[in-house]
Structures are given as C-alpha cells and as structure tokens.
C-alpha positions as CSV (number, residue, x, y, z in Angstrom):
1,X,0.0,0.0,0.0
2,X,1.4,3.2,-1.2
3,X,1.7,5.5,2.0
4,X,0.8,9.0,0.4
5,X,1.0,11.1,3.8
6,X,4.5,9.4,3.8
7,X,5.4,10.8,0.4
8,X,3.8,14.3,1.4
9,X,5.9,14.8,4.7
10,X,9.3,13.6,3.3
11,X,8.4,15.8,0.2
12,X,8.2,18.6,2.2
13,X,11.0,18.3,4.2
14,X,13.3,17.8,1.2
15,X,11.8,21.0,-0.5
16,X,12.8,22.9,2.6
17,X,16.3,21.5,2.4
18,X,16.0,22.0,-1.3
19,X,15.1,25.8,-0.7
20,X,17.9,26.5,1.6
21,X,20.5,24.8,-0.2
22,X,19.4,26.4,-4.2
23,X,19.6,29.9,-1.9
24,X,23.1,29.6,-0.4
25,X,24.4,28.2,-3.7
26,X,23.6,30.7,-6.3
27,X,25.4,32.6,-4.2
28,X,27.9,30.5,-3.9
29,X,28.5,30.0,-7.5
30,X,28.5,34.1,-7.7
31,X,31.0,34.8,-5.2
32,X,33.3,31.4,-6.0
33,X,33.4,32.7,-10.0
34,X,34.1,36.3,-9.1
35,X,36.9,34.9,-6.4
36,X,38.4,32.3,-8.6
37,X,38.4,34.0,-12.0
38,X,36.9,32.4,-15.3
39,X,40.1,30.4,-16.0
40,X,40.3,29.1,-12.0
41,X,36.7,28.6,-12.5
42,X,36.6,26.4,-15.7
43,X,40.1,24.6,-13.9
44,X,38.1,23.6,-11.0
45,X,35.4,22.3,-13.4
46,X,37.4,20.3,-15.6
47,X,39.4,18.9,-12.6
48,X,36.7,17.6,-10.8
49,X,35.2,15.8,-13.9
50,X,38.1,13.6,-14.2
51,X,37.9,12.6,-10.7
52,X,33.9,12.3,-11.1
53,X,34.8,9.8,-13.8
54,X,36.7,7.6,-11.4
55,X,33.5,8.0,-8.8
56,X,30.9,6.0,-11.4
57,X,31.5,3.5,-8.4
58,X,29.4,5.3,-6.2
59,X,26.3,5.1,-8.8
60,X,26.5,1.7,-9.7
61,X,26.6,0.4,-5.7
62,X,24.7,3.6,-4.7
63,X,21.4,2.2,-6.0
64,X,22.4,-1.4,-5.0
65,X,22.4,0.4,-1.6
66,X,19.1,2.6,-1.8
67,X,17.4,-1.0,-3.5
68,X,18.3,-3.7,-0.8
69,X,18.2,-2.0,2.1
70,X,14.5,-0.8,1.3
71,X,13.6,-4.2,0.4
72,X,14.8,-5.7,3.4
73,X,13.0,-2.6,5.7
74,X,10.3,-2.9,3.6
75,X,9.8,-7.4,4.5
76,X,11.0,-5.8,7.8
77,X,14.1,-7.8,8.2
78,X,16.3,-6.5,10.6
79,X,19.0,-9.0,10.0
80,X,18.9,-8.4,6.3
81,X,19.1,-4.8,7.0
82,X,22.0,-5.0,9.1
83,X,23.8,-7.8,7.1
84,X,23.8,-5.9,3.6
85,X,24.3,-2.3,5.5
86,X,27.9,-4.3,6.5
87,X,28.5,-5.9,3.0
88,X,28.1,-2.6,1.3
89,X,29.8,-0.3,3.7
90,X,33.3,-3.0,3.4
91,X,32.2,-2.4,-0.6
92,X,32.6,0.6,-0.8
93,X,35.9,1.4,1.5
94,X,37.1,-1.3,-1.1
95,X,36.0,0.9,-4.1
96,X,37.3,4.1,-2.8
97,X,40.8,3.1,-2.1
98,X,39.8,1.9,-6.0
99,X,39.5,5.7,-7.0
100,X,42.6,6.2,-5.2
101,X,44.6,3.6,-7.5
102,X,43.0,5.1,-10.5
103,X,43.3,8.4,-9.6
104,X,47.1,8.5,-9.2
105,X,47.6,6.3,-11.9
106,X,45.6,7.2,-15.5
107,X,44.2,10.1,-14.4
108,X,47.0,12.1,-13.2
109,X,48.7,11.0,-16.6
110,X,45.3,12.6,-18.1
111,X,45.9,16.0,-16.3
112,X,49.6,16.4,-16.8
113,X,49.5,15.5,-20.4
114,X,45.9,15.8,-22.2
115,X,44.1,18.9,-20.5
116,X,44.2,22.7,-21.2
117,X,45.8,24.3,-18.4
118,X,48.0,27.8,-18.6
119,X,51.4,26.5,-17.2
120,X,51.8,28.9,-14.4
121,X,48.6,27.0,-12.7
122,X,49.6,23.9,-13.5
123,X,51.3,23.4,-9.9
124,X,48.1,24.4,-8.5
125,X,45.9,22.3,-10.7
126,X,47.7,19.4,-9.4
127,X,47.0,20.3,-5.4
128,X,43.3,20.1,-6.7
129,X,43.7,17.3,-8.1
130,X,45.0,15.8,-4.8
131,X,42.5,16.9,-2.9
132,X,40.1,16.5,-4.7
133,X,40.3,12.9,-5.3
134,X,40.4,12.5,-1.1
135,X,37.6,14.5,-1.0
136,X,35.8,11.8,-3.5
137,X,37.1,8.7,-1.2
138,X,35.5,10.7,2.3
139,X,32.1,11.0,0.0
140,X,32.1,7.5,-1.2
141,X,32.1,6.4,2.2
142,X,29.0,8.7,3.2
143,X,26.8,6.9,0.3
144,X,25.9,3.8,2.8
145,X,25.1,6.3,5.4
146,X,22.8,8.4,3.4
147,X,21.2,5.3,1.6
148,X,19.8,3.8,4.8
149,X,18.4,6.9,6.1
150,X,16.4,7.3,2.6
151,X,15.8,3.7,3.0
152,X,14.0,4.3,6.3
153,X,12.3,7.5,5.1
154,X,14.4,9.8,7.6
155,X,14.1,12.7,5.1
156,X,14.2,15.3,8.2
157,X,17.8,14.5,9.9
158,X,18.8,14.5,5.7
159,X,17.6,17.5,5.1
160,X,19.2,18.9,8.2
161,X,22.5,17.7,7.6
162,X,22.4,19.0,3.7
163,X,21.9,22.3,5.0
164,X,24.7,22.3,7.4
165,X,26.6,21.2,4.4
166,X,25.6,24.3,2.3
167,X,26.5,26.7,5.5
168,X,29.7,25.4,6.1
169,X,30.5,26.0,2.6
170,X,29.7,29.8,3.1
171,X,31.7,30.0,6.0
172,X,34.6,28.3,3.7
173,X,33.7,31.2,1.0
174,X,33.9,34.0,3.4
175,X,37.5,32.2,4.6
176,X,38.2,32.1,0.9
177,X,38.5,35.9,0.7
178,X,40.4,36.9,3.6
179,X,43.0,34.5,3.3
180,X,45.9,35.2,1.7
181,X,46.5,31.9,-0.4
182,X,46.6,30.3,-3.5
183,X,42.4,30.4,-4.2
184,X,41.9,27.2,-5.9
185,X,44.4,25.4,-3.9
186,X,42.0,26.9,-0.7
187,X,39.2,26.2,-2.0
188,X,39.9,22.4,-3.1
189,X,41.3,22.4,1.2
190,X,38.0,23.8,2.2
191,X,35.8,21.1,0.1
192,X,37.7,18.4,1.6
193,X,37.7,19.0,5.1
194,X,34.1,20.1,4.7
195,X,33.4,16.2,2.9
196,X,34.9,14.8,6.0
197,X,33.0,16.9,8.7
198,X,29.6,15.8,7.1
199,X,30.8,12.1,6.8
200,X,31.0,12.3,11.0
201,X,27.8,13.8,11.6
202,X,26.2,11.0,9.4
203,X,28.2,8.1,11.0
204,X,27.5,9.2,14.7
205,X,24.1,9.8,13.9
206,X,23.2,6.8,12.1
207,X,25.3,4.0,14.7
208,X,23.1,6.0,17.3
209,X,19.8,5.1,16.2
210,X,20.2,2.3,14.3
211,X,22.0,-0.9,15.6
212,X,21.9,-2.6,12.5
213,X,24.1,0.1,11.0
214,X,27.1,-1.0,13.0
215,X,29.5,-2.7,11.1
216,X,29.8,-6.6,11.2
217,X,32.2,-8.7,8.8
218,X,30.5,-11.2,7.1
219,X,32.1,-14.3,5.3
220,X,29.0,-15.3,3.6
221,X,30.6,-15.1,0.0
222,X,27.1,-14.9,-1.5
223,X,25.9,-11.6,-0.3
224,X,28.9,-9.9,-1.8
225,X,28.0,-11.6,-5.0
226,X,24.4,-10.6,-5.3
227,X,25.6,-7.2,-4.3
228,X,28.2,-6.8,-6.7
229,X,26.0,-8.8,-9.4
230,X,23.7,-6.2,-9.1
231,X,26.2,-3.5,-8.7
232,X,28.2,-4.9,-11.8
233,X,25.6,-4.3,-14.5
234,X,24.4,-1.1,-12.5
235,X,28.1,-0.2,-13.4
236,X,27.9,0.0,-16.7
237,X,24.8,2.8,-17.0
238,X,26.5,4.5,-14.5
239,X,29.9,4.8,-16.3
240,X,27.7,5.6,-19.2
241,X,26.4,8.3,-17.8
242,X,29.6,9.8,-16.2
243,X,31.3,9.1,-19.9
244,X,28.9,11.0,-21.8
245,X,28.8,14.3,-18.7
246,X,32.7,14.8,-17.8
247,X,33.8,12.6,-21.4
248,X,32.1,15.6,-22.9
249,X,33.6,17.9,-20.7
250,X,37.1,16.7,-21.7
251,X,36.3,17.2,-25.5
252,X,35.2,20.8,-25.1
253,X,38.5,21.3,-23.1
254,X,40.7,19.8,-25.6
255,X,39.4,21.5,-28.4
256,X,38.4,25.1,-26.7
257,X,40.2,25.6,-23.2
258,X,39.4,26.1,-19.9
259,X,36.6,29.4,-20.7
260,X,34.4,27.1,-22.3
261,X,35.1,24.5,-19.3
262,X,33.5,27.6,-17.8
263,X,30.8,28.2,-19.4
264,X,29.5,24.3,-19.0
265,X,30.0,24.5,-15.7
266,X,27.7,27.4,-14.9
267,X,25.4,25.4,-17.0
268,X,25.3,22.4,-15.1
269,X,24.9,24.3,-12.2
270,X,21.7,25.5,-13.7
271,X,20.7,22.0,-14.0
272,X,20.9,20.8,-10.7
273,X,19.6,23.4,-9.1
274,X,16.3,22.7,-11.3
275,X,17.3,19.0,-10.8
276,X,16.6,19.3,-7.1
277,X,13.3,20.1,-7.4
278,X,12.5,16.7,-8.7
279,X,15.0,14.4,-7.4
280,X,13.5,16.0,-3.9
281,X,10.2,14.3,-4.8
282,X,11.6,11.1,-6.9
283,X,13.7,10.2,-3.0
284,X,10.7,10.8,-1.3
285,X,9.0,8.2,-3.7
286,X,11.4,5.9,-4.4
287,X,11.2,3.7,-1.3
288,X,7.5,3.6,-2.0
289,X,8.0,2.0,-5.2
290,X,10.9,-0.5,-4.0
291,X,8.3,-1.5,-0.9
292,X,5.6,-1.9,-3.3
293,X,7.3,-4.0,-5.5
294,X,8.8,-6.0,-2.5
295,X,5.3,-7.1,-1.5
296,X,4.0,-7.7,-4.6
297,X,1.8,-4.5,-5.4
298,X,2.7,-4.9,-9.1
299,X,-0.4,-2.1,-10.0
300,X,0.4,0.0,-7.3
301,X,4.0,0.4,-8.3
302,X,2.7,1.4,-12.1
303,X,0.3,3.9,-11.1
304,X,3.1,5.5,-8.4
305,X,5.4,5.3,-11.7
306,X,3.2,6.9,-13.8
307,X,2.3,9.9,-11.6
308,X,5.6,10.5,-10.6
309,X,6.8,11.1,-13.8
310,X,3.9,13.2,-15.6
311,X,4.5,15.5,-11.5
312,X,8.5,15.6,-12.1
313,X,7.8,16.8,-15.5
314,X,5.5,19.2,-14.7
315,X,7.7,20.3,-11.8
316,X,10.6,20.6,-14.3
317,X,9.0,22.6,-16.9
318,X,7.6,25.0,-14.8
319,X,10.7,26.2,-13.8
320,X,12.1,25.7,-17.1
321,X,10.0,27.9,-19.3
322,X,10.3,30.8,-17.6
323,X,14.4,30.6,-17.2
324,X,14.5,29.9,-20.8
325,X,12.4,32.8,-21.8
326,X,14.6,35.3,-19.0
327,X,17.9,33.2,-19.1
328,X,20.2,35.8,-20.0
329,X,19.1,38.6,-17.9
330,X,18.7,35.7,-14.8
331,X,22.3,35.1,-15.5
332,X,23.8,38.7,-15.8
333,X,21.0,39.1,-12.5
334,X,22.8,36.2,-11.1
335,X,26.6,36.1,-11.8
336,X,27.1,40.1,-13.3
337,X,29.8,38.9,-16.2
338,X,30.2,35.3,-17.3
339,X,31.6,33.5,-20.4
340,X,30.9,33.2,-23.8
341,X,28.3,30.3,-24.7
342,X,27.0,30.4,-21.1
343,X,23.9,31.1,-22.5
344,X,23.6,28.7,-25.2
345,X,25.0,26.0,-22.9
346,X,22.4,26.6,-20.7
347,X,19.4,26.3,-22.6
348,X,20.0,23.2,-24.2
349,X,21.1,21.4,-21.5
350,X,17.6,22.8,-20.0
351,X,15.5,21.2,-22.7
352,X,17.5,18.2,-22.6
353,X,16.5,17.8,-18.6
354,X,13.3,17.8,-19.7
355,X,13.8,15.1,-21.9
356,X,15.6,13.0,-19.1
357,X,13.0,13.4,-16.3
358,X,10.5,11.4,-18.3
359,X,12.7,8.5,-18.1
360,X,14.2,8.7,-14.7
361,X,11.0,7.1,-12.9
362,X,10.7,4.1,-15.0
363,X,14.3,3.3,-13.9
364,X,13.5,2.9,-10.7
365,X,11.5,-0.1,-11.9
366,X,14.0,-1.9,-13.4
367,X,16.2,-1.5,-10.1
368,X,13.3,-2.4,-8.1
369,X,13.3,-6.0,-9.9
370,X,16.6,-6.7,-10.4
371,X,16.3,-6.2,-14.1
372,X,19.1,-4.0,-14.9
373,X,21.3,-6.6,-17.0
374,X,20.2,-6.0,-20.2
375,X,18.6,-2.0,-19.6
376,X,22.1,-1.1,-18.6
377,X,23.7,-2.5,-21.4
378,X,21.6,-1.0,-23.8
379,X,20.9,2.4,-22.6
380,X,24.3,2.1,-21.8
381,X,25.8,1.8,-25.1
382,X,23.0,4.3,-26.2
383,X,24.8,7.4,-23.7
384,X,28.0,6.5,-24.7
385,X,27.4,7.1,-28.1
386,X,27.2,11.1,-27.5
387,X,30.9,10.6,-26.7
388,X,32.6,9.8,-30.0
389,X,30.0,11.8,-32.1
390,X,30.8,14.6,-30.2
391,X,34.5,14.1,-30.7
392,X,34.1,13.5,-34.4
393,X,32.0,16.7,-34.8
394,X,34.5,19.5,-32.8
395,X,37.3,17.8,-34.5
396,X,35.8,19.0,-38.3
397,X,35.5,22.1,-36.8
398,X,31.6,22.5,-35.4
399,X,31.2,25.1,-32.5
400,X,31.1,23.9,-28.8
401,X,27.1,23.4,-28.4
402,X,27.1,21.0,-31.1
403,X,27.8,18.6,-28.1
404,X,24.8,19.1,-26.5
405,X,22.8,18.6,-29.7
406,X,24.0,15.2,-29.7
407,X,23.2,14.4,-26.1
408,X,19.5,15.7,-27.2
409,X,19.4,13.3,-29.8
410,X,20.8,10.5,-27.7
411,X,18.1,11.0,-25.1
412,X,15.6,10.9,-27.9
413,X,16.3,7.2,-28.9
414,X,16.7,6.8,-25.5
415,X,13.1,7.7,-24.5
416,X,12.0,5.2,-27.2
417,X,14.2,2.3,-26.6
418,X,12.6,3.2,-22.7
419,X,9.2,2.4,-24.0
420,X,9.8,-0.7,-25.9
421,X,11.8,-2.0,-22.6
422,X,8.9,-1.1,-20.2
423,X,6.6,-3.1,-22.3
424,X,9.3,-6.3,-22.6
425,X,9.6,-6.3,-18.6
426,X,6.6,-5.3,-16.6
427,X,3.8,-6.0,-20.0
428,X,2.9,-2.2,-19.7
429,X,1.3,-0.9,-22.9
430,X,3.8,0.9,-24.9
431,X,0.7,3.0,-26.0
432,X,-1.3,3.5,-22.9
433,X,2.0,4.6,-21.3
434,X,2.8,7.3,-24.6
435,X,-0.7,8.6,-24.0
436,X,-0.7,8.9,-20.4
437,X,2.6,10.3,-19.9
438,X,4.5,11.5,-22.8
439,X,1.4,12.7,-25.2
440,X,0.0,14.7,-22.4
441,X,3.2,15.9,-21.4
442,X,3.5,17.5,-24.9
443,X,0.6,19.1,-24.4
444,X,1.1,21.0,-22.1
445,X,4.2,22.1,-23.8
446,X,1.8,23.0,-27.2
447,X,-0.3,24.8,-25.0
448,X,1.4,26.6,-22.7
449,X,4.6,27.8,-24.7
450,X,3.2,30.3,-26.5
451,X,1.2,32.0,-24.1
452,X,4.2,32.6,-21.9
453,X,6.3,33.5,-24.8
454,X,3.9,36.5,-25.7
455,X,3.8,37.6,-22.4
456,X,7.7,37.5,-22.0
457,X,7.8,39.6,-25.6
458,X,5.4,42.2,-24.1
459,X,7.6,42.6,-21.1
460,X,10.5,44.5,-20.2
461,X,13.4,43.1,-18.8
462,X,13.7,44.2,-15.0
463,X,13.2,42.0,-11.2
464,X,9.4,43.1,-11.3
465,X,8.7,41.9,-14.9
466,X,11.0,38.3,-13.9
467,X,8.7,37.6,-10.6
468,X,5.4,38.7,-12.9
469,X,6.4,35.8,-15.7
470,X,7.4,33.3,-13.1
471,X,4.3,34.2,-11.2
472,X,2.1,33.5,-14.5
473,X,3.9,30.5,-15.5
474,X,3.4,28.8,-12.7
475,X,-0.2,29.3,-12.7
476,X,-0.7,29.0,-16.4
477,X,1.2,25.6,-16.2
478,X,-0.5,24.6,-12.9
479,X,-3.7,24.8,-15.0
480,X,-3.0,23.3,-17.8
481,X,-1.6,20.7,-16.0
482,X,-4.2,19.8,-13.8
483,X,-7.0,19.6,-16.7
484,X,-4.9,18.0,-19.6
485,X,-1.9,15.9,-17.8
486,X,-3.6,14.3,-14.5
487,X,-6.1,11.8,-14.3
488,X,-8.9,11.8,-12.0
489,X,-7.6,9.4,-9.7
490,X,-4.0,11.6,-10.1
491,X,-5.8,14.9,-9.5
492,X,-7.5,13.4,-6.3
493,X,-3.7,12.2,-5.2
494,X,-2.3,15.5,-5.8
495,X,-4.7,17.1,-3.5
496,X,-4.8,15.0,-1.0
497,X,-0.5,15.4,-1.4
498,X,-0.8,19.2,-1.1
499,X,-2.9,19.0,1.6
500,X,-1.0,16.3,3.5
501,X,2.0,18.6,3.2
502,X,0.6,21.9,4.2
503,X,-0.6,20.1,7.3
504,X,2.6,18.8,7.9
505,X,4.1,22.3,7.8
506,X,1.2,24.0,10.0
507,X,2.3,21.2,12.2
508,X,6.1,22.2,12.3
509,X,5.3,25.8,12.5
C-alpha cells in the first residue's frame, strides 16, 4: 500500500532543504566565479570531472544500496538490514581506495599530459587534483550512510544535515576571501575538510539510532555476489552516464580551453539546481516504489510510476519555461559577467532535462526488480554514443554546443528504446503509457509555450517583470496541467499530497 501522507511529509521536508541549499548556492556560485576568476573557475570544473569519472563506483553500488536496504525494511528484516548495511559499507571502502589507485595512476597521466591548463597554474591544478580525489574517497564512504536513512524515510535529519553542508560552505567562502592563499588550492582544502566533517555527523548519527548500521564482517561469499552482481551491470549505465557528462567535458577542453570549461559549468549548475526540485520528490517516492514491489503491489508500483513522472515533468517545466524565456538577464542578474556560450549552454542542457526526467521514474522499476542486466547494457551503449559523435564533430570544426545537440538526440532514442523496454519487462502498454505520460506531457508544452512566450515579448526586462512571468507560468502551467496531464484518480492524489504537506508544515510551524 502506497503511503501518500509518507510521500507528502518527506516531500516537504526535502523541498525545505532543497530551498535553503538552491539559496546559499547561487550565491555560492557568484561569489566562488568572481573569487576564482573564469580560468580558475573552468580549472576547478574540468578537474573535478576527471575525478567524477573515477567516482561512477558510487552510482552503480549507490542504488544497489538505496534498493536492498529498502527491500529488506520494507519485509521488515532487521538481520537483512544489518547484514547488507555491513556488505556494502566493506564495498565501498574497497572501491574508494579503488579511486585512489585510478586516480594516481591514469588520471593524473590525463591531467599532466591531455588537459588545457596555462602553465603557471599547472602546480596548482595538481593540489586540486590531490585533494580533490580524497575529498571523492571521504564521499564515497558517506553513500551507505545516506542510503539507509532514505531507506527508512528519515528525510528530516537529511535535510538537516544537507543544510549544514551548504552553510559550512559559506563560512569556507567567506574564509576564501580573507585568506591570503593560493584560491583554488584553498578552496579544493575547504571542500575536503568540509566532505569529512559531514561524513561524521552521518556516522555518529546513524550507529546511534540504528543498531543494524554498525559494522559486522560477514564471510557469507554470497551476499557480496548478489551485491556486486547487481552493482556490476548497474556499473555499466553508470559509467555511461559519467562518460557521456565529464567525457564531454574533456572534448570541449581539448578543443576550446578552460573558458568554455567555464561556461559548461555554470550550465550544469543550472541543472541541478532545477534537478533538485524533482529528485527531492523522486527520493521521497522511491522507497515507495521499492516496498511496493517488495510485497508484490505490481499495480500500485505502475500507477506510483506513472504519476511521478507526468509530476516531475511538470515540476521541471515550470521552472524551465520561464528561465529559458529570461535566461540571460537571470544570468547577468545572477553572476554580473560570465563566459561566452554560457547562454547557449544553458538552454539546451535545460531542454534536454526535460527530456531526461521522463525516463528517470521508469528506472527505478527496473532497479526495483533486479532487471538491470540488459537496460544497462543497452541504454548504456546508447549514452555513450554522445561521446565519440561529439568528438568527431568539434574535431571538423563544429562550434562547442554542437555537443549538447548530440546528447539531445541520444536522449531521444533513449526515451523510445525506454518504451519498448517497459513493455518487454513489466507488460505495460507501450501506447497506454505514450498517451498517459508522454502525449499529455507534450501538451502542455503546445499549449502553454506560447502564451508565456507573448507575455515574455510584451515585457521589459527588469526584477518586477521576472517575478510577474514566473508568477504567471506557474499558474498558467498549474492549470493546464491539472485539466490536460492528471487523471482523475492523479488529480484526487495530488490534492490530497498538497494537503498532506501543508498540514505537515502547520504542524512544524
């Protein structure tokens, strides 16, 4: 049985972590750009994507984590609980000493010799490095920590803890621009020691109120296995997905230097900001879904899949209308100056997201059932696909956003190789599903596009005219959505989520 005053509360509470965290970042991401400089800036991008491509670990056992342990809560196993908490934790201590190997090893070959870095920051490029891959080994060993409070719905102490996260990083800003240092070597120090402060908090908390999270070797050789089984294909959408982000993210630094590194930073910054919005409400459902499938609640686990996907979208697009319609006066409004192709950058890696979300939901299902074999490998191959293409196209000479046409075009197929997989596993109709979600879903698109586009035309740009079109595209969108995108039963859930939420606050308040 789908809890929906479950869903509501932890909704809420990772909306108010979301809120704090978006707020203190932006102007993060301001100050840090100003402080660094564009060329420190795009370094510290480009750095941390090679190490992010030695960290497609944490993915790939990540949801091996956030799957078992919800199972076993969910059949209300204590031993299994405990048992795979222990397995996974010795896991991943195992895969970040990993990082460690291959971070010393190919990857600093891959800085020294293959990136775009002005010589006379080289030295400090290389204290990044350092400390950036420890500060990649302290967060791999946070993932357990993190994956069984989600796993028993403890959204609140999460939420808490992210936002202590996001302060201390102010408090490392502010130290950023009194101290006379090196900035990026600083900064890289900061992030670091920050990683490892949060990793205490989580493990003192989490051995406190739950027993089963303290550590006990195991020589049962067949819990490893299913883990790493699991984990194994998991790895290879994961890797995927790192290969086709921070892959790409090489190729625009080989072929256009660290500015343009820049420019796709600020851009993916964009992205997860927006991102947060509906991975808040996908973490608050996912358990749901794993639990439902773990006691057999085949119908239960569609109809939660199909809602949460048309809501992310509609979530998504909201906010992603009007910040494509007033991107570049957000952006001068947010930042002041910032580098060439920032714009462009952003706004297809916006409409991309929107092709993404649409997707994300149904792989929870295949996680949920262990049927990740062949879905990795295809969608797999599919991601890493943008990777080569994108090569082959800057090296003839195309401009830097043809990358992210590519990616578009990937997720396309993707979206329709997602259909014809749903319907192979779970015997959902490809066309029921393509009406319910993806046909309305253009709709509201068709319908509400233009609309906002007039009234963004008629409009000057200034604060007052930006909170007037995000005030209207909410509500246009909220309308449109509610008639044309939700069913009935969908339109009596979301209610009923609202309401469960705004009690929950009155409640807190």
């Amino acid at each position: 049985m789908v809890d929906n005053r479950r869903i509501a509360k932890n909704t809420m509470l990772l909306y108010i972590r979301m809120f704090c965290v978006l707020c203190i970042n932006l102007y993060l991401s301001r100050v840090i750009l100003s402080t660094l400089g564009v060329v420190d800036y795009g370094i510290y991008n480009v750095i941390a994507g090679v190490v992010s491509m030695f960290s497609f670990l944490t993915g790939s056992v990540g949801g091996a984590a956030s799957r078992y342990l919800s199972i076993e809560i969910g059949l209300k196993n204590a031993d299994g609980v405990r048992r795979n908490f222990s397995s996974l934790l010795l896991i991943f201590i195992v895969f970040g000493f990993t990082i460690i190997l291959l971070g010393e090893t190919a990857g600093l070959w891959f800085v020294e010799n293959k990136l775009i870095i002005p010589t006379e920051r080289m030295e400090a490029a290389g204290w990044l490095y350092q400390l950036t891959i420890a500060g990649a080994f302290v967060s791999m060993l946070q993932v357990p920590y993190t994956a069984i409070l989600i796993a028993y719905e403890k959204m609140s102490v999460y939420a808490y803890i992210g936002i202590f996260d996001v302060l201390l990083k102010l408090l490392f800003v502010y130290l950023l621009g009194v101290i006379d240092f090196d900035k990026l070597i600083l900064w890289g120090t900061f992030l670091t020691f920050g990683s490892l402060n949060v990793l205490l908090i989580y493990f003192v908390y989490v051995r406190r109120k739950y027993p089963e999270s303290r550590f006990k070797f195991s020589k049962k050789e067949g819990n490893y296995r299913e883990l790493l089984t699991y984990s194994g294909w998991d790895l290879l959408g994961c890797l995927s997905v790192v290969a086709q982000g921070q892959g790409i993210n090489m190729v625009l630094n080989i072929f256009f230097g660290p500015i343009v590194n820049a420019a796709r930073g600020i851009a993916y910054q964009v992205e997860s900001a927006i991102n947060q919005f509906t991975n808040n409400f996908l973490t608050a459902v996912k358990p749901q879904i794993f639990k439902a499938y773990a006691v057999g609640d085949i119908a239960g686990m569609m109809k939660l899949v199909v809602f949460s996907t048309k809501m992310s979208f509609i979530l998504m697009y909201m906010l992603t209308l009007p910040l494509l319609l007033e991107l570049p006066y957000v952006l001068n409004l947010w930042l002041g100056h910032y580098p060439e192709y920032t714009v462009t950058f952003t706004s297809l890696v916006l409409i991309n997201n929107l092709l993404v979300v649409l997707r994300t939901p149904r792989g929870i299902i295949y996680h949920a059932m262990n049927k990740i074999k062949y879905t990795s490998t295809l969608f797999g191959v599919l991601y890493c696909m943008a990777l080569p293409v994108s090569y082959g196209l800057c090296k003839i000479g195309y401009p830097p956003y043809i990358v992210f046409f590519s990616i578009i075009f990937i997720n396309v197929l993707s979206e329709v190789m997602g259909l014809v997989v749903m319907k192979h596993y779970i015997g959902y109709s490809i066309r029921k599903y393509f009406f319910e979600v993806d046909f309305r879903s253009f709709l509201l698109v068709l319908f509400s596009t233009y609309p906002l586009w007039y009234i963004h035309e008629i409009l000057n740009n200034s604060f007052l005219y930006l909170l007037i079109n995000v005030v209207l595209s909410v509500s246009i969108i909220s309308f449109i959505s509610y008639w044309i995108c939700l069913s009935k039963n969908e339109k009596e859930k979301t209610v009923l989520l609202i309401k469960h939420g705004l009690l929950y606050i009155k409640k807190r308040v």
